[in-house]
N, C-alpha and C positions, 0 to 999 in steps of 0.2 A: 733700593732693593731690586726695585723692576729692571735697573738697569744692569744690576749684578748680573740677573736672570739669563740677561740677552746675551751679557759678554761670559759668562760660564756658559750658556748653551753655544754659541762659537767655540771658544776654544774647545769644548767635547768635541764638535766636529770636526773641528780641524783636526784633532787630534787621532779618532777613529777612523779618518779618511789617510792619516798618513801611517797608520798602522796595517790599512788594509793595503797600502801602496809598498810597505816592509813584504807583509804577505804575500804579497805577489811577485817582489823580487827574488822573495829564496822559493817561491813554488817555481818560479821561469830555472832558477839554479839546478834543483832535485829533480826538476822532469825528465823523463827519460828521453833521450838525445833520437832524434831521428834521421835518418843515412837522405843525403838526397836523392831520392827517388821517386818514382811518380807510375803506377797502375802496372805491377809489373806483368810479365807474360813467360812463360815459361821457353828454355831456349830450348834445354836436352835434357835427358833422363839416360841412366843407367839402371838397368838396359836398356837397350832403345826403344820407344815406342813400336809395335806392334812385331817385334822381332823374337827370335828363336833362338836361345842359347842350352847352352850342353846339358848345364847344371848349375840349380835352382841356388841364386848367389843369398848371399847374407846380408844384403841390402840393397835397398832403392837409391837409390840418388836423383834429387830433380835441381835442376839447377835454373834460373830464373833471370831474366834480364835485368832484375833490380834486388834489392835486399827484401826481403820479406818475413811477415811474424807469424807465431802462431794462431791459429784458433781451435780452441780445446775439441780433440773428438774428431774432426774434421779431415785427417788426412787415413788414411784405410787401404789396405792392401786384400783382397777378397781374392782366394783359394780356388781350386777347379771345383771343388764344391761345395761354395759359397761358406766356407767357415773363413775367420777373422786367420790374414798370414802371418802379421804384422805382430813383434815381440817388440812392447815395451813402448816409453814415448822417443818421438823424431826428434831429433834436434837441427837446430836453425844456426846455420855460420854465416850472416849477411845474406848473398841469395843462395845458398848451398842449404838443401834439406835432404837429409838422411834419417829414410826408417828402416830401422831393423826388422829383420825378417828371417822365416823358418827356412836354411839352406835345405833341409831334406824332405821340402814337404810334395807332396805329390805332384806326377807330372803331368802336363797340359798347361790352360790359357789363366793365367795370373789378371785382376782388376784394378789399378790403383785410382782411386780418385782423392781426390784435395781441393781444401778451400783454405786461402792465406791471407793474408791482409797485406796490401802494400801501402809503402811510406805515407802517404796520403791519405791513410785510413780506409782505401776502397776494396772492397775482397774483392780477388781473384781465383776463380774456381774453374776446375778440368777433370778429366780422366784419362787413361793412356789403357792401355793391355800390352802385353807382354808373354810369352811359353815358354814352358819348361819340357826339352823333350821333342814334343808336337803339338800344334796345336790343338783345342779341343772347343768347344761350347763355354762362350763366354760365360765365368758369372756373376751375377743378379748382384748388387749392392743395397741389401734390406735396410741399410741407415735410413738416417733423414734426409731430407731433399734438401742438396747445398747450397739451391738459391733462397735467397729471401724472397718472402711475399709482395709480387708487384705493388699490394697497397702502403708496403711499408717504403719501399724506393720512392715513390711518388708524394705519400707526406712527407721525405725530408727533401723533398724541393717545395713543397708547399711550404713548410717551416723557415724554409732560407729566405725565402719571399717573405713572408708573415715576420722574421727579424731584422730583416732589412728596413721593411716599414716602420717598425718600433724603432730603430736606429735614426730616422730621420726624425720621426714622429718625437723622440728626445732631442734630439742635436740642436733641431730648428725653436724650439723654444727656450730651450736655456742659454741659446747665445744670442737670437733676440732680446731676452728678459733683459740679460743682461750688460747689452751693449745700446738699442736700439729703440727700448722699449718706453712712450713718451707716462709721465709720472703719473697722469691725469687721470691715465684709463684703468681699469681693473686687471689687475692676473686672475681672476679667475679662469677664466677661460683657457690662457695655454698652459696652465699648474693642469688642468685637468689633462692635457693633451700630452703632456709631459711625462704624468703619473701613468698615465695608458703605454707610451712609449717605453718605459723603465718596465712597465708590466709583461710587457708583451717581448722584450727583449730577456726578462727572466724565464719566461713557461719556455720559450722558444730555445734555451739554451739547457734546461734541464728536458724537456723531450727532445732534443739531437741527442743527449748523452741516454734516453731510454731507448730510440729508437734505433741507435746504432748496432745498438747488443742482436736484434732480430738482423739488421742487413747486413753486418760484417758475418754472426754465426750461422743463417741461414733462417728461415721459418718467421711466422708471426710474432705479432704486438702477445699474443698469450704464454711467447715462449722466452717474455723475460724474467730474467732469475737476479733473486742479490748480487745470487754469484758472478753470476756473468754481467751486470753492471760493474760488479768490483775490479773484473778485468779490464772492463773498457777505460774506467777512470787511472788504471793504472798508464793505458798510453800516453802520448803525447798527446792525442787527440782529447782523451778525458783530462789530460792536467790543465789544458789550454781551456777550456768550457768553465771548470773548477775557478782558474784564474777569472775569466770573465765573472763569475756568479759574484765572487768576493769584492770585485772593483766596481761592478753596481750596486753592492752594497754599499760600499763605502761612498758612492758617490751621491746614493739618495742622503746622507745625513747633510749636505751640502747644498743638494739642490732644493731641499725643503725650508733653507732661509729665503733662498733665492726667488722661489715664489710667493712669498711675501712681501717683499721688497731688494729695495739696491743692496748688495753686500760687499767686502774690503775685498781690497784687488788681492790680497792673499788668498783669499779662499778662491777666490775666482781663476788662482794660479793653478793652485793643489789640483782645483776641478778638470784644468785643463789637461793636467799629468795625469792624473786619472782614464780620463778618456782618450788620449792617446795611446798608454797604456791597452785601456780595453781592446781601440781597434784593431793593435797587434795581433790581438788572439785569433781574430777573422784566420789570417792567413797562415797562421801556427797550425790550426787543427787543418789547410785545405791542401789544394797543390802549390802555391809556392813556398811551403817550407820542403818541397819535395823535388822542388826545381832546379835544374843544373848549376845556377845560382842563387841558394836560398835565399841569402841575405839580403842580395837586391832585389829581390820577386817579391819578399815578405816587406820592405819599406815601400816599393811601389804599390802593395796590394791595398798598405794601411790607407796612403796616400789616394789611392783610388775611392776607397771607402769613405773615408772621412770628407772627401770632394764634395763626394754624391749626398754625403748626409748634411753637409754646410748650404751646399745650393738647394735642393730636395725641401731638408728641412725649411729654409728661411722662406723659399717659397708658397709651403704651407703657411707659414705667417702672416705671409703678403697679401696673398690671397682670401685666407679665411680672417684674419683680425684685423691687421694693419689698414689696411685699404676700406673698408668698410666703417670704421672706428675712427682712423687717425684726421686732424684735422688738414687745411688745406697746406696751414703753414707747418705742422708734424710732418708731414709729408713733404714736403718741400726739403726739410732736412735731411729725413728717413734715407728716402728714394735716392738719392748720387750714393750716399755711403754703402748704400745697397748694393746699389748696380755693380759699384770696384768690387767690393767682395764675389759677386756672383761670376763678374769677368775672371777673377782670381781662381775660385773655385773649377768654375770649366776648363779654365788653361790647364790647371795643377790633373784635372782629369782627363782631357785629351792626352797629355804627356806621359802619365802612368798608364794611359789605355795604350798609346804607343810600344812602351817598354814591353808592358802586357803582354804584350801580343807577338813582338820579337820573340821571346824567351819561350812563349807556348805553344806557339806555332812552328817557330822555328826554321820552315822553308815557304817559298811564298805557292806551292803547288799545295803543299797541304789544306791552304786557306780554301780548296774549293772540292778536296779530293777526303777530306772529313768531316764527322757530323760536325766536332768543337768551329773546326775554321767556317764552315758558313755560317754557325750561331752567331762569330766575331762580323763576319761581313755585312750580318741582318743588325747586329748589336750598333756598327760603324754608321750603318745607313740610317737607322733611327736616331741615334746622336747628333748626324750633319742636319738632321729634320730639326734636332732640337735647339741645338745651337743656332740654326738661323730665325727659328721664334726668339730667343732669347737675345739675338741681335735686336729684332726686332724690338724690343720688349727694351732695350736701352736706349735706341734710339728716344723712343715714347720718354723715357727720364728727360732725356736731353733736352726733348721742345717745349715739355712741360716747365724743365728750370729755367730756359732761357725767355718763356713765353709768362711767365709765373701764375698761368690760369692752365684749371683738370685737364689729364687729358687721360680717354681712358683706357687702362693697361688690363683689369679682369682676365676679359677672353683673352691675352695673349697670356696673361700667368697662366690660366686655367689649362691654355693649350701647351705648353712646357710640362703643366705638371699630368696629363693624363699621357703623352708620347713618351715621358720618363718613367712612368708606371710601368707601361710594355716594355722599356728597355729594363728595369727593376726584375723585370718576369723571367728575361733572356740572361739576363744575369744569374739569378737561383739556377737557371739549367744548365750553366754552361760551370759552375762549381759540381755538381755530379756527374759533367762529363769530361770522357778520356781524352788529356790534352793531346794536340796535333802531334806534339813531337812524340808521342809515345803511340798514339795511333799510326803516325806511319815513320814506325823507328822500322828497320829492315835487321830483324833479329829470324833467328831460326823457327820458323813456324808461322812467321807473322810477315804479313806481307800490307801493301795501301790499301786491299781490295777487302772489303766487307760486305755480307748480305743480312738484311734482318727484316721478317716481317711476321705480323699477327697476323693468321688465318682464323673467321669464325666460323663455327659449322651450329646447326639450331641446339646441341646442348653440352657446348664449349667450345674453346678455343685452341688451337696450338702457335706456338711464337716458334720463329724455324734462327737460326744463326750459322750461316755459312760462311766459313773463312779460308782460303783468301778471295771466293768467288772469282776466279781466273782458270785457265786452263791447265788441266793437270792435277793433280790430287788437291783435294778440298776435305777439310773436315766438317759436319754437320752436327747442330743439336736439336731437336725435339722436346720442346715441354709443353704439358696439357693442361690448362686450366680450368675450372667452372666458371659461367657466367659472376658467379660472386669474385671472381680471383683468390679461388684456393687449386691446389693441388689437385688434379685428376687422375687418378688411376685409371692408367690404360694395361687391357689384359696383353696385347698382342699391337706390336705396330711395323705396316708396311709402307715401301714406298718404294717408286721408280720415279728416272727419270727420261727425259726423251727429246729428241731435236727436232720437228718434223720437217722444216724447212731445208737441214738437210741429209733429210731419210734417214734420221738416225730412231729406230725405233726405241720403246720403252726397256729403259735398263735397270734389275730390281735393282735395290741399295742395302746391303750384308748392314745389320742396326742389331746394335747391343743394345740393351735395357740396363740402364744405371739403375735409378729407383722408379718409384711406381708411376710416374709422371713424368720423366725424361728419359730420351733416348739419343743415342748416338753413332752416327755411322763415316765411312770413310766412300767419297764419291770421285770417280778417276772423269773429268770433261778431258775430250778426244778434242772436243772444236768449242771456238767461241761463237756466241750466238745468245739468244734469246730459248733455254730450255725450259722447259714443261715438268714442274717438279708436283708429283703426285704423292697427296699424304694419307695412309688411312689407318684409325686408331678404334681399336677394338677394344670396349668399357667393360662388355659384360659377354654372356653367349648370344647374346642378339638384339644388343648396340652396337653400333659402330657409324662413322661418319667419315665423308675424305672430303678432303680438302684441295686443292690446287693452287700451282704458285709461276708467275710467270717469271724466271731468276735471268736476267743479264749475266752472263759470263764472260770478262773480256779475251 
């Protein structure tokens, strides 16, 4: 009977892990298809931005470097006196967004602003102006503020870090256990490391799909709604998360024989399709299923992933069980079989970091003239650190086997695995930032040149973003924040700028007021240089604070 037990609870497994592997084949089927594209930027509008037409047309048109989706609420056309212009909702033809609008509605300076999502799940938001007639006094867009809350951007790169670690923190014990692992010793220890790993890659994948809802729609962790969860699952981005939840489900009915002992090379099949599977989803919900060639971007990404979780992982094992547990002769066997795998794993990740980098970079001037490309070249240079420990660290195999007395490896695993941490950290940041080829794609508006800094003054802050920071018309944004990073309402905000080096005195800068915490203006640089950009933001009848900024203009 006891053995009935065993071989009925197998076959459930098996059986529920390849029902959850069915599940995920027609969810990859029904998900909705995404256009390859990646952070798009806006090329042209009809009207043109800040231009003068006869009479007040019966639609917007923005048109976008890439395909882009909706997000409900979010695109707004504001009237010369701040009433709603905009009839009915826009519709989205790939990058073409058209909203309907009042032809006869009164004349003066029209407000459009919008917030979209490109392929890649990352919003995209702006505002333009426009008149009807003649110009007149910009108006006030009373909506919500279309950025997300800095604290919400910043957990889901803590979260990408945080599942990355549960990613290795699983990989590395279940394929220890079960290729490596000597009979003698206890699983306790990595069954727990395992369970935490499986743990931590579940929270981490249902908060990306709650904290999405705040950074694609704008505002705080307070402004999630069912509703607008229900949208996000409906992308590509939520069916890909969705898929993940369902394939570590399925995969814990599996791994839970596994740490209790050896189990048939079938299940240990199933497991493997499983988490291949899962690793796809990585780059389903990122940039490379938005890359000029998805297909190869999303097999190199899995491929990257799964590297870093084989070596990462097994290292943790090394380090923390093996080595301290195993005997001289367990060890003696462990250590070569190891070392091939680890050499395997690095290669298989230097060559998808290669690919990598080709496809997302794109040109090799990018690698130093955007934020993504110097993350790759600090990402590059910590890799070469690591890999020459981990030469190191083989070597040490080699004189140990040929020598067949200890020899010891700790500090060199321990030093592999804390420069792989930092590279693990550079990683999480470099998935929420705008890839090189799209950072300096030369589309209408958008040029290589970007400006961005946090100014704090004693009770808040303003973040300024100046594009293309070169000479010649530049557009500018202003947002206010409090010491907690919320929203500041600012009553009144000024600013000049100035060159003094060559006598060019302070020039004001004409600033609309989007909403109550952002502003935006249009700055003409005469010369390049190093200008003196003045900021001062007026809270109340008597608060106010300014700020200053020292902007490089090429």
């Amino acid at each position: 009977m006891a053995g009935m037990s065993v071989a009925n609870h197998r076959w459930i497994a098996r059986l529920i892990a390849t029902a959850g592997l069915l599940v995920t084949v027609v969810a990859l089927l029904i998900a909705p298809a995404g256009p390859a594209s990646a952070h798009a930027v806006l090329v042209s509008s009809s009207p043109i931005a800040s231009s003068v037409v006869p009479n007040g047309p019966a639609e917007v048109v923005l048109t976008f470097s890439e395909s882009v989706r909706k997000v409900s609420g979010k695109i707004r056309v504001i009237a010369p006196d701040g009433s709603r212009a905009d009839q009915g909702e826009p519709t989205f033809e790939g990058s073409v967004v058209t909203i309907p609008v009042d032809p006869d509605g009164a004349r003066g300076t029209y407000l459009v602003s919008y917030r979209v999502i490109s392929a890649d799940s990352h919003p995209v938001s702006g505002a333009l102006t426009y008149s009807v007639g003649a110009p007149s006094t910009p108006p006030t867009d009373s909506g919500d503020d279309n950025r997300a809350d800095p604290v919400v951007a910043n957990s889901i790169k803590v979260l990408k870090a945080v599942g990355y670690v549960g990613l290795l923190l699983l990989v590395g014990p279940v394929l220890v256990l079960a290729a490596l692992w000597p009979r003698r010793l206890s699983r306790r220890g990595p069954a727990r490391l395992a369970w935490v790993g499986l743990g931590l890659l579940a929270f981490t994948t249902v908060a990306n799909v709650v904290l999405q809802v705040p950074y694609t729609a704008g505002g705080g962790v307070t402004d999630v709604t069912g509703e607008r969860i229900s949208d996000v699952l409906g992308t590509s981005f939520g069916a890909a998360h969705l898929v993940r939840l369902g394939l570590l489900a399925a995969a814990a009915f599996l791994v839970r024989p596994l740490m209790a002992g050896p189990v048939e090379r079938s299940d240990l099949v199933i497991l493997g399709v499983l988490g291949v599977a899962a690793l796809v989803t990585w780059p389903l919900a990122g940039h490379p299923a938005a890359s000029p060639a998805p297909a190869v971007s999303v097999v190199v990404d899995a491929v990257h992933l799964g590297s870093m979780a084989v070596w990462l992982g097994g290292l943790v094992m090394l380090a923390g069980f093996l080595l301290p547990r195993a005997d001289e002769r367990e060890l003696g066997a462990i250590l070569p079989i190891w070392s091939r795998w680890a050499a395997l794993a690095v290669s298989a990740l230097l060559l998808a970091g290669i690919v990598q980098a080709l496809i997302e970079v794109a040109t090799p001037g990018a690698l130093v003239s955007t934020t993504y490309g110097r993350l790759v070249l600090a990402k590059t240079g910590l890799f070469v650190l690591v890999i020459a420990v981990a030469a190191y660290s083989r070597q040490l195999v080699r004189r140990r086997t040929a020598a067949g007395r200890p020899t010891p490896m700790r500090r060199a695993v321990w030093a592999e695995l804390a420069i792989t941490a930092v590279v693990l950290s550079l990683s999480a940041v470099l998935v929420q930032t705008t890839p090189a080829r799209t950072a300096g794609a030369d589309v209408a508006g958008v040029t290589d040149g970007y400006y961005t800094a946090t100014l704090d003054s004693p009770n808040f802050s303003v973040q300024i973003e100046l594009d293309p920071a070169e000479r010649g018309s530049n557009t500018v944004h202003f947002y206010a924040y409090t010491k907690d990073n919320r929203p500041q309402p600012v009553v009144e905000w000024r600013a000049t700028v100035a060159l003094p080096s060559a006598g060019i005195e302070p020039i004001q800068v004409p600033l609309l007021r989007l909403t109550d915490n952002h502003a935006t203006g249009e700055i003409n640089f005469p010369a390049s240089g190093e200008w003196q950009l003045r900021i001062t933001a007026r809270t109340s009848d008597i608060d106010q604070a300014t700020v200053t900024a020292a902007v490089p203009i090429k």
